[in-house]
N, C-alpha and C positions, 0 to 999 in steps of 0.2 A: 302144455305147461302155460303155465300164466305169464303174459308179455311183460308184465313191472318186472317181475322178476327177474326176468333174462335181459331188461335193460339199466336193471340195478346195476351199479359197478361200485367193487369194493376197493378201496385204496389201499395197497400192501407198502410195509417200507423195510428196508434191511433193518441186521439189527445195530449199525454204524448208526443210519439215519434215527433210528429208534431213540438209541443212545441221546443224542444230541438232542431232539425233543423233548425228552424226560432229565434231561441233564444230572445224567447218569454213564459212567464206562460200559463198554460192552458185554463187559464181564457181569456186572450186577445186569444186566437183563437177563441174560445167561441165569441167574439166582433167582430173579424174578420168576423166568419161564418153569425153573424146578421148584419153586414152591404155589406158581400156581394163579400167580397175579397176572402173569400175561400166556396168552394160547401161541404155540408159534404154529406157522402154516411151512410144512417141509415140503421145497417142492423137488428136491433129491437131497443126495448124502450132506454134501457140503453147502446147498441154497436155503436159508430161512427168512422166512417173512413172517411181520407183523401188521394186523389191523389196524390203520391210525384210528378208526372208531373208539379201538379198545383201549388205543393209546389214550385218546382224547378223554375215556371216562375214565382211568386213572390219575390223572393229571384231576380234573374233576372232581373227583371221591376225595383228592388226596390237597384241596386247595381249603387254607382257614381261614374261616370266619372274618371279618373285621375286627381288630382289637386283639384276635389269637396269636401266640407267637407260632411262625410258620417251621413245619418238623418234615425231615427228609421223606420220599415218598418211601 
């Protein structure tokens, strides 16, 4: 295997933590994850995580313009 790789580290955050970055309920990530906007990573029944990458390019995708009026993510 390729060493970058295996010393890449991926940032995982709950979806509490999630929440509050996106300033958003936990619930709407929840909505998020079912329609498809965010990937969750199950790492059993009751444990979920999210990529702040993927967080970071939602936030991203979802910031306007200068001058735009700014609309919920």
């Amino acid at each position: 295997m390729n060493k970058s790789v295996l010393s890449e580290q991926i940032e995982l955050v709950s979806r509490r933590r999630a929440s509050e970055i996106l300033g958003l309920t936990p619930g709407s990530i929840y909505r998020y994850e079912k329609v498809g906007l965010l990937t969750p990573i199950r790492l059993n029944s009751r444990v979920t995580r999210y990529r702040m990458g993927e967080l970071q390019k939602l936030i991203a995708d979802h910031t306007p313009s200068p001058g735009i009026e700014s609309q919920p993510i």
